[in-house]
C-alpha positions in Angstrom: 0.0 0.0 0.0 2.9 2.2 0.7 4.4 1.8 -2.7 1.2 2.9 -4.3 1.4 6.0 -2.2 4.6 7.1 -3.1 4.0 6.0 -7.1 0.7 8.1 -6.4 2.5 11.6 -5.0 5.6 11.2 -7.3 3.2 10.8 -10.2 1.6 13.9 -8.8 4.9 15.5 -8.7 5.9 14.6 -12.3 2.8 16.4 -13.6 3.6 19.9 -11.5 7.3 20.0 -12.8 5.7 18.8 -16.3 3.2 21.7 -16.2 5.3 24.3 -14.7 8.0 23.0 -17.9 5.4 23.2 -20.6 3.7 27.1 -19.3 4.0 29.8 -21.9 5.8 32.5 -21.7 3.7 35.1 -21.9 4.5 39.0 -20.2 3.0 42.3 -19.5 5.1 45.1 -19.7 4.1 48.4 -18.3 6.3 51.5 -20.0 6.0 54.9 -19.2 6.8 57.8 -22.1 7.7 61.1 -20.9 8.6 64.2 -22.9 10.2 67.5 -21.9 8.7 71.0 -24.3 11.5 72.6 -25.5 10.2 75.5 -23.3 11.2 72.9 -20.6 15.1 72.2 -21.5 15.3 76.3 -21.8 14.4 76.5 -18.4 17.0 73.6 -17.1 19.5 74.7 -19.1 19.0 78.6 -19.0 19.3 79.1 -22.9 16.9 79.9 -25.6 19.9 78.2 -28.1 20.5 74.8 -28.5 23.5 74.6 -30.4 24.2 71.3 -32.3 27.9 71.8 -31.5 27.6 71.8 -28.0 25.4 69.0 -28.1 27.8 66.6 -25.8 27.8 69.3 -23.0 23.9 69.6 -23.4 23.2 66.1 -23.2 25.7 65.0 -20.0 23.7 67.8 -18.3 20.4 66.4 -18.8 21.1 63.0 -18.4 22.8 63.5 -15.1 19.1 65.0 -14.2 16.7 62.8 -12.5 13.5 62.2 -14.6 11.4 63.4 -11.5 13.5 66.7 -10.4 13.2 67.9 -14.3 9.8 67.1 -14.0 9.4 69.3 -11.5 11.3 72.1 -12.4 9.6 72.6 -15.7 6.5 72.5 -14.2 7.3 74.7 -12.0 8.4 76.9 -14.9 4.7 76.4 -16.2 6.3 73.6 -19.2 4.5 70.8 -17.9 5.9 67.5 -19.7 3.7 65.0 -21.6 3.4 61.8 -19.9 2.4 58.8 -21.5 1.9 54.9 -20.3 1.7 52.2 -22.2 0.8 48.4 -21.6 2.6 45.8 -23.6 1.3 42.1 -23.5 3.1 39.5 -25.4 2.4 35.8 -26.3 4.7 34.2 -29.3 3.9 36.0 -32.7 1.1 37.9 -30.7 1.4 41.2 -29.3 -1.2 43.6 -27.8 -0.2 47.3 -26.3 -2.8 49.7 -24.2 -2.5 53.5 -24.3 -4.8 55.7 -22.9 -5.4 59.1 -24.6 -7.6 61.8 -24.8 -10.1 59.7 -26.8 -9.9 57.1 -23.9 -8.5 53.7 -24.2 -6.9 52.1 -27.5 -5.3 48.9 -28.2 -3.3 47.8 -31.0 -2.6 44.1 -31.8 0.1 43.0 -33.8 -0.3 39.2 -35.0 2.6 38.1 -36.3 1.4 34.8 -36.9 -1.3 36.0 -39.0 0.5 39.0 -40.7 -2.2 41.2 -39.4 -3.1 44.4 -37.3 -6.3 45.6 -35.4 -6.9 49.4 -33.7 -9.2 48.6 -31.3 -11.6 51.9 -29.9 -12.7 51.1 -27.1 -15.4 54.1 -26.4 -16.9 53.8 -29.6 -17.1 49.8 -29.6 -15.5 50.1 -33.2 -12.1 48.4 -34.5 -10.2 48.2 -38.2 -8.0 45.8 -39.6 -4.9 46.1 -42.0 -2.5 43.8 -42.9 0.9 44.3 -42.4 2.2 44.0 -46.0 -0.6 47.2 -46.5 0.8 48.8 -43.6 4.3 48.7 -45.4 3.3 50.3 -48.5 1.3 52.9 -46.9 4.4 53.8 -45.2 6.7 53.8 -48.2 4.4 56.2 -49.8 4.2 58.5 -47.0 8.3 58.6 -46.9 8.9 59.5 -50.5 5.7 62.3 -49.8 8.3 63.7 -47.2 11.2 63.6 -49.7 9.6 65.2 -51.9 7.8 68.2 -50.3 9.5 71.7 -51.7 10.2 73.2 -47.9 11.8 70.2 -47.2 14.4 70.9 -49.7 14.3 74.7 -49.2 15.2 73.9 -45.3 17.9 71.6 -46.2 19.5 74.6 -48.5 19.8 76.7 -45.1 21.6 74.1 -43.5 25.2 74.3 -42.8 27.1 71.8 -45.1 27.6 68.8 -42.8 24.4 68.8 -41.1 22.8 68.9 -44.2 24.5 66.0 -45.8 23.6 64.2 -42.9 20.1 64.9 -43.6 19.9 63.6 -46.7 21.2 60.6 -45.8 18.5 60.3 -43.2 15.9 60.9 -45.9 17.4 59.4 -48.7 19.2 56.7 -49.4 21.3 53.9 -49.4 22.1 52.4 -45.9 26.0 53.3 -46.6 24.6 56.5 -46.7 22.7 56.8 -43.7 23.8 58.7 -40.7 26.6 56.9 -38.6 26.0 56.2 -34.9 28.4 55.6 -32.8 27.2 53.3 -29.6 29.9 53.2 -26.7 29.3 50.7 -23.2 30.4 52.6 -20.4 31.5 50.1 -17.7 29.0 52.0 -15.2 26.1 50.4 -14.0 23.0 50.9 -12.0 19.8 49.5 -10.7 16.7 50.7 -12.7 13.5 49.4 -11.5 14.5 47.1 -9.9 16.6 45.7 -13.3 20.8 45.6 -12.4 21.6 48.0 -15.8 24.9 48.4 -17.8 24.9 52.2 -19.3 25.4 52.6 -22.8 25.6 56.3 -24.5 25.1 57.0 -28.4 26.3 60.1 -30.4 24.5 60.7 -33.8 25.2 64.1 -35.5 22.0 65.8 -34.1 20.9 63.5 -31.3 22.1 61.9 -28.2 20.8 59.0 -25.9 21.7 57.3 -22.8 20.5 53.6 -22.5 20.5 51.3 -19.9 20.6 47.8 -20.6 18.9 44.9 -18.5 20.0 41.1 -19.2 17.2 39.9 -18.9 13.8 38.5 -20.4 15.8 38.0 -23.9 12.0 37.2 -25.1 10.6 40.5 -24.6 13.7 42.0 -26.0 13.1 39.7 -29.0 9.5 40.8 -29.1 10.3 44.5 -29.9 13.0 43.4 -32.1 10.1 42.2 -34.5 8.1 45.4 -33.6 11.0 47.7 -34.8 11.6 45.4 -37.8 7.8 45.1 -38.8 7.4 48.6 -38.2 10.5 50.5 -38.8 8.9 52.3 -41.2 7.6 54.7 -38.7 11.1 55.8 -37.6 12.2 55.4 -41.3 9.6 58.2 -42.6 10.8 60.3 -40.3 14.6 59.5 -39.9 13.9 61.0 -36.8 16.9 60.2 -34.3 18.5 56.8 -35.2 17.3 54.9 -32.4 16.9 51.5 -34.9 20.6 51.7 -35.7 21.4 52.5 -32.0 19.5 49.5 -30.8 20.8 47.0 -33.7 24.3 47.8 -32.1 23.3 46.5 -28.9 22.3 43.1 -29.9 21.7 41.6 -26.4 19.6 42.8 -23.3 16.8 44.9 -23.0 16.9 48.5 -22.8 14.8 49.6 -19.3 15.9 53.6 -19.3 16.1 55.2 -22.4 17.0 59.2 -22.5 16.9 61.3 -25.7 17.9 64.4 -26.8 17.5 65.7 -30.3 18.4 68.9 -31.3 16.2 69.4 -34.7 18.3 70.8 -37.9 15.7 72.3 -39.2 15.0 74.3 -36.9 12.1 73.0 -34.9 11.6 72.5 -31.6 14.8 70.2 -30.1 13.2 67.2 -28.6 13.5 65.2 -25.3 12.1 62.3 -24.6 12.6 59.5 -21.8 11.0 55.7 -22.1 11.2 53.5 -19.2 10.2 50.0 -18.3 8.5 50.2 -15.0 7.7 46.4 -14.2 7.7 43.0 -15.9 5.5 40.1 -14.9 5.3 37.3 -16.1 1.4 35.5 -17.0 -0.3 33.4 -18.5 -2.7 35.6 -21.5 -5.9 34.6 -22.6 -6.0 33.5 -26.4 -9.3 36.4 -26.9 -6.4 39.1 -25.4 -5.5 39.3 -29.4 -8.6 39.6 -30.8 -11.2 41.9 -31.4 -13.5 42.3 -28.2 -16.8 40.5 -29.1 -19.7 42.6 -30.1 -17.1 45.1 -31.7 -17.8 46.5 -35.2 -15.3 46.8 -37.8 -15.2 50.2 -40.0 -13.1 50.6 -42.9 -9.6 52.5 -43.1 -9.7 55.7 -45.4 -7.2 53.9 -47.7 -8.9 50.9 -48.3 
């Protein structure tokens, strides 16, 4: 009788380390998006000018800033900054991220598997569909728009010589003609939400970024390497700061602290953003997560 009792519990055992083995690994990833107005970075750094030259100085200033304090202090200087949160869940070739905006919530699903993508309204009840390969041709339009577009070249005229061959690489052309970044790993580390970091910096010709690099969850870090490569595009249109080049040169871990600074050539507003990955768990997702909510509508894209 005893031997049937221990067959029975290590039985019992096999199947808990079988289905603990066999779970999917599925996540949810909360992100948080914040962006300083320029009116923001004149306050921190007590200057109007932004000078592309100087742009080493400017950036080791502002990255040595903690996220909260320059919060603060541009609010207190009446340049509240734009924050942003995002919710990414992730199951295989499926991918699902919430964002709430003024229009309340939205999701956007990205399945890989099946090559498409759904915006999902949630006030209105309404969602559309698109495949992916549309997606890409939309977006290949939409770049050679921008290459096009007569102020475009008449601001790229005004620019000083280097800055403005740098410029048409960006909206141009070949990738031995794109802009060259140059990605260095500090040897400093730090603890970011809880993740133990290594600090990378990047130098573009207009644009700087400090990163800091988790090892850890190489699947989630996989799962926005298929975002950027399925939807590059976005970043390609506007050749906006590099960050797809900057990331391919850091091949392993995943990037928990990202800080930006662009200073714009053409002489826009320079741009500062911070992304952040607040927390990581680890679950188990329904299969409906990556679909359409039932009783939904579906309503036609413009350019269908």
């Amino acid at each position: 009788m005893k031997r049937f009792k221990l067959l029975g519990a290590l039985v019992v055992f096999l199947f808990q380390v079988f289905a603990l083995g066999a779970k999917a690994q599925d996540f949810e990833v909360k992100q948080r998006l914040v962006e300083v107005p320029a009116d923001g970075l004149n306050a921190i750094l007590g200057t109007q000018t932004l000078d592309p030259q100087k742009l080493g100085s400017i950036s080791e200033k502002l990255f040595a800033q903690p996220l909260e304090d320059m919060m603060q202090k541009t609010g207190s200087a009446g340049a509240r900054p734009e924050v942003g949160e995002n919710v990414f869940y992730i199951s295989g070739k499926k991918m699902r991220v919430d964002t709430a905006g003024v229009d309340g919530k939205m999701s956007g699903i990205m399945r890989f598997d099946e090559r498409k993508i759904y915006s999902i309204m949630w006030a209105s009840k309404q969602y559309t569909e698109i495949s992916m390969d549309t997606m890409k041709h939309m977006q290949k339009q939409a770049g050679e728009a921008l290459k096009n577009m007569p102020a475009m070249e008449e601001a790229l005229q005004q620019m000083p010589p280097e800055v403005r061959a740098q410029m048409q690489a960006r909206l141009g052309g070949s990738s031995s003609s794109r802009e060259q970044v140059k990605v260095t790993k500090t040897g400093r580390t730090a603890t970011v939400n809880g993740f133990d970091c290594e600090e990378y910096r990047a130098e573009m010709t207009t644009a700087a970024a400090q990163l800091f690099v988790a090892q850890k969850y190489p699947e989630v870090r996989q799962a926005f390497d298929v975002l950027m490569k399925e939807f590059g595009g976005f970043q390609e249109v506007a050749k906006e700061d590099g960050m797809p080049d900057v990331f391919n040169k850091i091949p392993n871990g995943l990037p928990v602290l990202v800080k930006q600074l662009e200073l714009d050539p053409f002489g826009m507003e320079p741009a500062y953003h911070v992304t952040e990955i607040q927390s990581i768990t680890e679950t188990r997702l329904p299969a409906d997560a990556f679909e359409p909510p039932a009783g939904f509508s579906r309503v036609a894209l413009p350019a269908q």
